[in-house]
Residue frames as a rotation matrix with the C-alpha (Angstrom) as fourth column:
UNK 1
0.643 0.599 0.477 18.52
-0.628 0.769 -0.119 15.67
-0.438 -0.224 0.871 -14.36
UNK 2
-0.270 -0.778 0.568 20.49
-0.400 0.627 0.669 12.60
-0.876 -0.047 -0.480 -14.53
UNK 3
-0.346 0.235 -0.908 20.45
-0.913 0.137 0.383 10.20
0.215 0.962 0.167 -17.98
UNK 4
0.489 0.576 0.656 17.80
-0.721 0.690 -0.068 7.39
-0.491 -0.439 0.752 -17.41
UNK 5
-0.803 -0.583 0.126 19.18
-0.426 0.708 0.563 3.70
-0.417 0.398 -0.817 -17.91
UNK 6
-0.151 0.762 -0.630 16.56
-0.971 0.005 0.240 2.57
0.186 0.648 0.739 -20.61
UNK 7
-0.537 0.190 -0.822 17.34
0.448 0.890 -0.087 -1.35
0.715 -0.415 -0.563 -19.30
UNK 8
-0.947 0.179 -0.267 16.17
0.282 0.067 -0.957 -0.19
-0.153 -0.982 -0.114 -15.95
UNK 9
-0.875 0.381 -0.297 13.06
-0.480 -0.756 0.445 1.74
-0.055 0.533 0.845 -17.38
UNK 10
-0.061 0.520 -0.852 12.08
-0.214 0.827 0.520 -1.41
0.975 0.214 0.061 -19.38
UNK 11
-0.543 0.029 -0.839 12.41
0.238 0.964 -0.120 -3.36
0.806 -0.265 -0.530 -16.50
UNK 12
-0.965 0.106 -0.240 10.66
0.064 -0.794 -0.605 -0.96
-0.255 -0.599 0.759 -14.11
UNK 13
-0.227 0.869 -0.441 7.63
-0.974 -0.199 0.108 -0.78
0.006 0.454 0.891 -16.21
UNK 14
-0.163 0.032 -0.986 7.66
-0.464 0.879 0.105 -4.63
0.871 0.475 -0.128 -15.90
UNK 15
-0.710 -0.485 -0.510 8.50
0.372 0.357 -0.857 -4.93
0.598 -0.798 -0.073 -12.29
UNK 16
-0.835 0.523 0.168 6.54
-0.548 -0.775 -0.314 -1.95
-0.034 -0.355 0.934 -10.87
UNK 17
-0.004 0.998 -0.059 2.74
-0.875 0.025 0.484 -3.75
0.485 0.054 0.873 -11.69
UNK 18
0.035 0.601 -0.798 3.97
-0.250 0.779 0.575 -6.79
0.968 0.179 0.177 -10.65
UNK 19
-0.845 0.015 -0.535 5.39
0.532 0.128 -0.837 -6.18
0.056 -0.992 -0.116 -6.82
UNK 20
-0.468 0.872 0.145 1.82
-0.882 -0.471 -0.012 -4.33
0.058 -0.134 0.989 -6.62
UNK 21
0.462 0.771 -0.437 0.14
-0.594 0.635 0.494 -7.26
0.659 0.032 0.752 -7.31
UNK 22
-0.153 -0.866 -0.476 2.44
0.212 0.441 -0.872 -9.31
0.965 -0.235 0.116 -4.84
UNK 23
-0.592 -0.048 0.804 1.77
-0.232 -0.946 -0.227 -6.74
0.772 -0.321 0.549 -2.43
UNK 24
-0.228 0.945 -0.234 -1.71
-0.858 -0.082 0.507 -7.00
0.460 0.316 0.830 -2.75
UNK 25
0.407 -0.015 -0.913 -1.28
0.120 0.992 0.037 -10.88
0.905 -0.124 0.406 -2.39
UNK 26
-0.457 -0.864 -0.211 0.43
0.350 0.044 -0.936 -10.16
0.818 -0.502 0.282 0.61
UNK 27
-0.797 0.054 0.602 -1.58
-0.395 -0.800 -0.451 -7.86
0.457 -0.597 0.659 2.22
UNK 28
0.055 0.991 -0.123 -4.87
-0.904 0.102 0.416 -10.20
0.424 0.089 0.901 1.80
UNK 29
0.370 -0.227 -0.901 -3.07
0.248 0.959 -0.140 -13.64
0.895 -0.172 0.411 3.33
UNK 30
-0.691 -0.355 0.630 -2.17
-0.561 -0.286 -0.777 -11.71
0.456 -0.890 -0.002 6.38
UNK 31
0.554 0.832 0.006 -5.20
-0.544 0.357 0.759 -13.61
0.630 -0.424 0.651 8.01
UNK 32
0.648 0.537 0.540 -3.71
-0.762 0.449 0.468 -16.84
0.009 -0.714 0.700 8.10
UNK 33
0.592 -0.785 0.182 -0.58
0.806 0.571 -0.156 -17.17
0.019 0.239 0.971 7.19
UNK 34
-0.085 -0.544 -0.835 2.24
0.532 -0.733 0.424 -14.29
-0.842 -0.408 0.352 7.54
UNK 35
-0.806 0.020 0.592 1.97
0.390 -0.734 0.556 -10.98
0.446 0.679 0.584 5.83
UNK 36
0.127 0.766 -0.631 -0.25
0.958 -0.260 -0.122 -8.43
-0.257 -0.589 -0.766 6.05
UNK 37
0.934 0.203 -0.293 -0.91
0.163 -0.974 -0.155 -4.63
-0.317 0.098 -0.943 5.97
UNK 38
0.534 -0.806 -0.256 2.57
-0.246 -0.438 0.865 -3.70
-0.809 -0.399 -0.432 6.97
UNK 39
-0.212 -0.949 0.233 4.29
-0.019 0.242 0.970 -6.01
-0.977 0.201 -0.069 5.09
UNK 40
0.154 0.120 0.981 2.61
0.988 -0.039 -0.150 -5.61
0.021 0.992 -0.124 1.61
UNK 41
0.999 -0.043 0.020 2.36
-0.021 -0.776 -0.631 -2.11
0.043 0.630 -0.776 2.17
UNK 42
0.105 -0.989 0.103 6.90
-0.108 0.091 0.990 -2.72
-0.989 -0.115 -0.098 2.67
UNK 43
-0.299 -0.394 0.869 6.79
0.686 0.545 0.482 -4.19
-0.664 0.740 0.107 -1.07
UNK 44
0.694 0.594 0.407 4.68
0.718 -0.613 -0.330 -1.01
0.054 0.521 -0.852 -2.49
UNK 45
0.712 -0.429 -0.557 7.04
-0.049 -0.820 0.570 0.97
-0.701 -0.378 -0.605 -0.92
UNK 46
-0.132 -0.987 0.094 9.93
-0.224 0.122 0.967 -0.91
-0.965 0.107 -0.238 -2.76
UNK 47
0.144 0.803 0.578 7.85
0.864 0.183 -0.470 -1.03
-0.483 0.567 -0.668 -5.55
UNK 48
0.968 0.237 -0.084 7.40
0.230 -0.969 -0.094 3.10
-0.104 0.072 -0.992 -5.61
UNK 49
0.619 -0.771 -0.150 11.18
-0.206 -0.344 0.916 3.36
-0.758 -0.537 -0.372 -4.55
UNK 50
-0.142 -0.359 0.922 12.03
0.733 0.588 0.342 1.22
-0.665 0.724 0.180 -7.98
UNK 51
0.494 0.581 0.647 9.97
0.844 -0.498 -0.199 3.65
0.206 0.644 -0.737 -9.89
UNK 52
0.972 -0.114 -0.206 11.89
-0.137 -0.985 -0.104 6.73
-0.191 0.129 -0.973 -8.72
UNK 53
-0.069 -0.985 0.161 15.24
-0.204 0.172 0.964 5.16
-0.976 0.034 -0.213 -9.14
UNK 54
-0.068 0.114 0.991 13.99
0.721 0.692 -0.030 4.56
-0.689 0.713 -0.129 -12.45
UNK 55
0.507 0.655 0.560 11.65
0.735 -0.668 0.117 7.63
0.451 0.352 -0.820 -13.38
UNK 56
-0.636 -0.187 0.749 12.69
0.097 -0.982 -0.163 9.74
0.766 -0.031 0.642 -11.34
UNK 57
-0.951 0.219 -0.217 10.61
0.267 0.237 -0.934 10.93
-0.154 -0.946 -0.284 -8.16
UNK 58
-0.449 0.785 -0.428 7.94
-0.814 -0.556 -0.166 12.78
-0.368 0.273 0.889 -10.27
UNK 59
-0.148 0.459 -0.876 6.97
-0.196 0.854 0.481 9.21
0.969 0.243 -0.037 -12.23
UNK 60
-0.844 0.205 -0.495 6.77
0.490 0.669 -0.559 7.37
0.217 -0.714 -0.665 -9.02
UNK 61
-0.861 0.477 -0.179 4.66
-0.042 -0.417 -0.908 9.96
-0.507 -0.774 0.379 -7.60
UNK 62
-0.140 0.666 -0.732 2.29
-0.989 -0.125 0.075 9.79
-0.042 0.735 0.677 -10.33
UNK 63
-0.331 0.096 -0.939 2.24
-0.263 0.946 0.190 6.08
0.906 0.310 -0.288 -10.15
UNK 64
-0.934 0.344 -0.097 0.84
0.226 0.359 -0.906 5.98
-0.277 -0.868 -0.413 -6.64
UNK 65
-0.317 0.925 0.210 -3.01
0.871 0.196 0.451 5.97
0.376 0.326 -0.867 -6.61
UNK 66
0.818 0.524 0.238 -3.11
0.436 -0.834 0.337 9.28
0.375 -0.171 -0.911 -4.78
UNK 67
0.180 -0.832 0.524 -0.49
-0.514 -0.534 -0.671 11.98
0.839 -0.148 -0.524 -3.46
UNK 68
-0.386 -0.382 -0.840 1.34
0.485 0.690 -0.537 10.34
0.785 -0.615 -0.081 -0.14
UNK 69
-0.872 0.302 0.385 -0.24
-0.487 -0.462 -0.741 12.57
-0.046 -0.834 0.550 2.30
UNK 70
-0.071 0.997 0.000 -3.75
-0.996 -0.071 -0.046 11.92
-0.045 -0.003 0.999 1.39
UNK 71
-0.007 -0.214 -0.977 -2.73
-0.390 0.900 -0.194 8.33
0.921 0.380 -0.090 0.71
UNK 72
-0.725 -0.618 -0.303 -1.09
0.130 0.309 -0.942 8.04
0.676 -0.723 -0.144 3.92
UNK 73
-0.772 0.614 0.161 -4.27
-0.551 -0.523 -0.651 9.94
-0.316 -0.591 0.742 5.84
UNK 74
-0.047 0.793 -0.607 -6.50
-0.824 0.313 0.473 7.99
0.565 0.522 0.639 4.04
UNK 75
-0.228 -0.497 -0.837 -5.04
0.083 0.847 -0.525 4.92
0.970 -0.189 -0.152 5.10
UNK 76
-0.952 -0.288 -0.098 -5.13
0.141 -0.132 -0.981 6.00
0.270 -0.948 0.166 8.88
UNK 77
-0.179 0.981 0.075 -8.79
-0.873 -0.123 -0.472 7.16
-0.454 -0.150 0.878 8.95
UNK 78
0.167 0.477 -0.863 -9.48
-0.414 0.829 0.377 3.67
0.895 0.294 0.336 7.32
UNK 79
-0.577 -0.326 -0.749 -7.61
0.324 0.750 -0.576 1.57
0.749 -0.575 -0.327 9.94
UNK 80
-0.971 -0.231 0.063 -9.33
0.018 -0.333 -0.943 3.86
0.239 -0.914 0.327 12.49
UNK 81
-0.142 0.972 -0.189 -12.92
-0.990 -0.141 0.016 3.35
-0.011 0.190 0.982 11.26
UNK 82
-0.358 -0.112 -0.927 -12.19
-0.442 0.895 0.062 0.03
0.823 0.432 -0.370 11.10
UNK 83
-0.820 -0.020 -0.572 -12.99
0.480 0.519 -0.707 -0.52
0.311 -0.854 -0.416 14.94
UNK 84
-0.365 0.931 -0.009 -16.65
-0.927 -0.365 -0.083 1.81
-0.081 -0.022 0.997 14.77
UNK 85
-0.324 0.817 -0.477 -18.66
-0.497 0.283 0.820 -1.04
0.805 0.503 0.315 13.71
UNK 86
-0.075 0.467 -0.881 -18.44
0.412 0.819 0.399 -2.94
0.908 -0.333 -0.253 16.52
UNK 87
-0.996 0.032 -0.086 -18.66
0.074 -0.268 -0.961 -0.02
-0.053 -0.963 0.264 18.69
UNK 88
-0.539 0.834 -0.115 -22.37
-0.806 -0.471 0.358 0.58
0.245 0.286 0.926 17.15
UNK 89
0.012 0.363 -0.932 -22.83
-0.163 0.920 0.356 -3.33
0.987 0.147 0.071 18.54
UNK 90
0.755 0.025 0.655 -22.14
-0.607 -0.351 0.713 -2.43
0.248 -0.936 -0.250 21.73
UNK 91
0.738 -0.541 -0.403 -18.50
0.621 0.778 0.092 -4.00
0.264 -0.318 0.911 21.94
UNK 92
0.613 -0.486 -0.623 -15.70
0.115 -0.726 0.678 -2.51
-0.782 -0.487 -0.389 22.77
UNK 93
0.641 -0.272 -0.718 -13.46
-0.703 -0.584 -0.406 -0.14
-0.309 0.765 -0.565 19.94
UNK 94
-0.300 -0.795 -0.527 -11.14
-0.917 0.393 -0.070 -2.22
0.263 0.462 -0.847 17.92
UNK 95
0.226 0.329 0.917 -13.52
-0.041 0.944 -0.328 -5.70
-0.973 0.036 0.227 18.69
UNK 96
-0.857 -0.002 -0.516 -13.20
-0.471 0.411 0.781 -7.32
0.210 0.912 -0.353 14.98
UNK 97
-0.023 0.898 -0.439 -16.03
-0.831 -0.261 -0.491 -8.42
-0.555 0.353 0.753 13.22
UNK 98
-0.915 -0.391 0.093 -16.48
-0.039 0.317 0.948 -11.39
-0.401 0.864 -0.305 10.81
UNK 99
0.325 0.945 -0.030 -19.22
-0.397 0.107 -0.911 -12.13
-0.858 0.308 0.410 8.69
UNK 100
-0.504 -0.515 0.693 -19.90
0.184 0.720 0.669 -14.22
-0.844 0.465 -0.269 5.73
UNK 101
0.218 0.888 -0.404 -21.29
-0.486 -0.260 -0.835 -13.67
-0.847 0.378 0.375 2.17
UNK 102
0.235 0.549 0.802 -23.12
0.389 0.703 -0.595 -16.14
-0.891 0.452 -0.048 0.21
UNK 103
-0.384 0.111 -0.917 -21.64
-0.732 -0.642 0.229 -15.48
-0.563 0.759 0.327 -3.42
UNK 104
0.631 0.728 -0.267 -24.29
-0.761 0.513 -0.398 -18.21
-0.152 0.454 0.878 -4.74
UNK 105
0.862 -0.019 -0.506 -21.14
-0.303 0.782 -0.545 -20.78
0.406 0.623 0.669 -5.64
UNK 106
-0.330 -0.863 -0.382 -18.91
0.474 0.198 -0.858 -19.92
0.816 -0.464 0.344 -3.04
UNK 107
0.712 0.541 -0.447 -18.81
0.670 -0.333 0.663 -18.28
0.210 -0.772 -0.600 0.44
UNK 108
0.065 -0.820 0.569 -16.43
0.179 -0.552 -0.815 -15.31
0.982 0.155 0.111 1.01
UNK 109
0.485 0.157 -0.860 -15.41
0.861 -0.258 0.438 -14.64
-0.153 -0.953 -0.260 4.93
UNK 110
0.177 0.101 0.979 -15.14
-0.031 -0.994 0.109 -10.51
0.984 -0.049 -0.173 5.53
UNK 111
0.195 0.136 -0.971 -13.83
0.963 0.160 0.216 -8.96
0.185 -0.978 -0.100 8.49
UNK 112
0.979 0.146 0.140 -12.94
0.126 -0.982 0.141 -5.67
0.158 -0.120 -0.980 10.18
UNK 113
0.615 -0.788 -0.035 -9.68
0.154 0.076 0.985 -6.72
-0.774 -0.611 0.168 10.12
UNK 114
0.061 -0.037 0.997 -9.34
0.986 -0.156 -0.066 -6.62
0.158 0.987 0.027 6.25
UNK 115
0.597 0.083 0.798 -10.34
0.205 -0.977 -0.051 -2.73
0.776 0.194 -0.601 6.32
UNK 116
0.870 -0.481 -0.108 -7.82
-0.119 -0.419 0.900 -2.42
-0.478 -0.770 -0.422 9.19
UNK 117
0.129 -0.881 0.456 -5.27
0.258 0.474 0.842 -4.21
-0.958 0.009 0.288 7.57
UNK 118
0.315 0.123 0.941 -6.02
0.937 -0.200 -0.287 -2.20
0.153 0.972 -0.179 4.22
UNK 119
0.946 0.274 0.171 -5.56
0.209 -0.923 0.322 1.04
0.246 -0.269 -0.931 6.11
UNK 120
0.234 -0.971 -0.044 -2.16
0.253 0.017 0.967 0.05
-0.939 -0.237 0.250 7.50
UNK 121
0.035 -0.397 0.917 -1.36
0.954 0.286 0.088 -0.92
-0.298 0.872 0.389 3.56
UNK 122
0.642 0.590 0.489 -2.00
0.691 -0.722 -0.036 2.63
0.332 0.361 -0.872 2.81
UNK 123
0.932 -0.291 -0.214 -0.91
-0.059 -0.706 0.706 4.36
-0.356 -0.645 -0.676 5.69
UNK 124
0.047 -0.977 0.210 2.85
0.329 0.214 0.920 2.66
-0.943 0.026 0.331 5.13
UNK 125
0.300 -0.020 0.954 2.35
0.933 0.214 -0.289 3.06
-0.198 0.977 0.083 1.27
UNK 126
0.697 0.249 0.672 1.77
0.567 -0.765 -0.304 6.46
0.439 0.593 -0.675 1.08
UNK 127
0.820 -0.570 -0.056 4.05
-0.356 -0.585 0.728 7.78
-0.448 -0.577 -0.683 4.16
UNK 128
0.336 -0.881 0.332 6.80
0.125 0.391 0.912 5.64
-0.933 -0.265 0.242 3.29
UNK 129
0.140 0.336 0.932 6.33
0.882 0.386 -0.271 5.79
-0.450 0.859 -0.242 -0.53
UNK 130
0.680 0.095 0.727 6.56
0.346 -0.916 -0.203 9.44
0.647 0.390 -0.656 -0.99
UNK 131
0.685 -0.712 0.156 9.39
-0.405 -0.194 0.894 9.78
-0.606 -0.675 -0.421 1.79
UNK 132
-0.078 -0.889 0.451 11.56
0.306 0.409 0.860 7.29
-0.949 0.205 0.240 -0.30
UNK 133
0.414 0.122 0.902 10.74
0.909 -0.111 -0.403 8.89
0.051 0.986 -0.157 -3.76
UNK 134
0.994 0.082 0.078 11.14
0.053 -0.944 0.326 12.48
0.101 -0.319 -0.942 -2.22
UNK 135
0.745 -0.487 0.455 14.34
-0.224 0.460 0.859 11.16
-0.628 -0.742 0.233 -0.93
UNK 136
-0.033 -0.497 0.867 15.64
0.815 0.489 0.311 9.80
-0.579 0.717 0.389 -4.08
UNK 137
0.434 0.279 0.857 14.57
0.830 -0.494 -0.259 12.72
0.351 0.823 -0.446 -6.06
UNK 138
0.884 -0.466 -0.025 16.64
-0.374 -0.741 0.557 15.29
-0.278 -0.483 -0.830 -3.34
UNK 139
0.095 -0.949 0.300 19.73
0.225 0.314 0.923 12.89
-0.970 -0.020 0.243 -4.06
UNK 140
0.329 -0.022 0.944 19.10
0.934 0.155 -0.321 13.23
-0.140 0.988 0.071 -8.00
UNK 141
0.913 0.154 0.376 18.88
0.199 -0.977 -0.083 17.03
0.355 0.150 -0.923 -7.80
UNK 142
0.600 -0.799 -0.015 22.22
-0.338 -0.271 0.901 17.08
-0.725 -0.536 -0.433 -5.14
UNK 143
-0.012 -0.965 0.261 24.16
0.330 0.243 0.912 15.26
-0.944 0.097 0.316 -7.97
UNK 144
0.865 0.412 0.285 22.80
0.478 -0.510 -0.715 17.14
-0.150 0.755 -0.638 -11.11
């Protein structure tokens, strides 16, 4: 194992929480303004990809909310449930949905596009996320 650059570390452990949140912010303004799924889950990726160029691939992986397979599957069976609801309404798979709810001082709008567009975030996170750690951590090991 290579020697870690302790600047990069620090700055990793700084960086890392905040392209998540970014992300996040990204992923949730897809509505109605560019971004979305894809592209937040692009900034997790580069996010995760910091973290193993930092850590190492074993930190990154541990810094994802779940291994990348299940991540990545998880993510897909979301995006793909995402278009049930409005088959149980008699529409047709992948209609969207909106609906509003009354939080007492505000109104939140909710759609089935949200839990699609969460599922992408995922799907990309975890496939791509654990490909580019994996990745980095095969190059660490080739120059050991």
């Amino acid at each position: 194992m290579s020697p870690r650059s302790l600047i990069l570390d620090t700055l990793a452990r700084l960086l890392y929480p905040m392209m998540l949140l970014a992300a996040v912010v990204i992923l949730l303004r897809g509505h109605n303004e560019p971004g979305g799924g894809f592209i937040g889950g692009m900034v997790a990726v580069s996010a995760t990809a910091l973290l193993s160029v930092a850590r190492g691939a074993d930190g990154a992986l541990r810094a994802l909310p779940l291994p990348p397979l299940p991540l990545a599957a998880g993510g897909v069976l979301l995006g793909l449930l995402s278009g049930v609801p409005a088959l149980l309404l008699g529409h047709g798979y992948m209609t969207h949905l909106w609906a509003t709810l009354p939080l007492g001082f505000t109104e939140f709008d909710v759609s089935t596009v949200l839990l699609f567009d969460i599922g992408v975030f995922f799907a990309v996170w975890g496939a791509l996320g654990g490909l580019c750690a994996e990745a980095i951590g095969m190059d660490e090991e080739a120059g050991a």
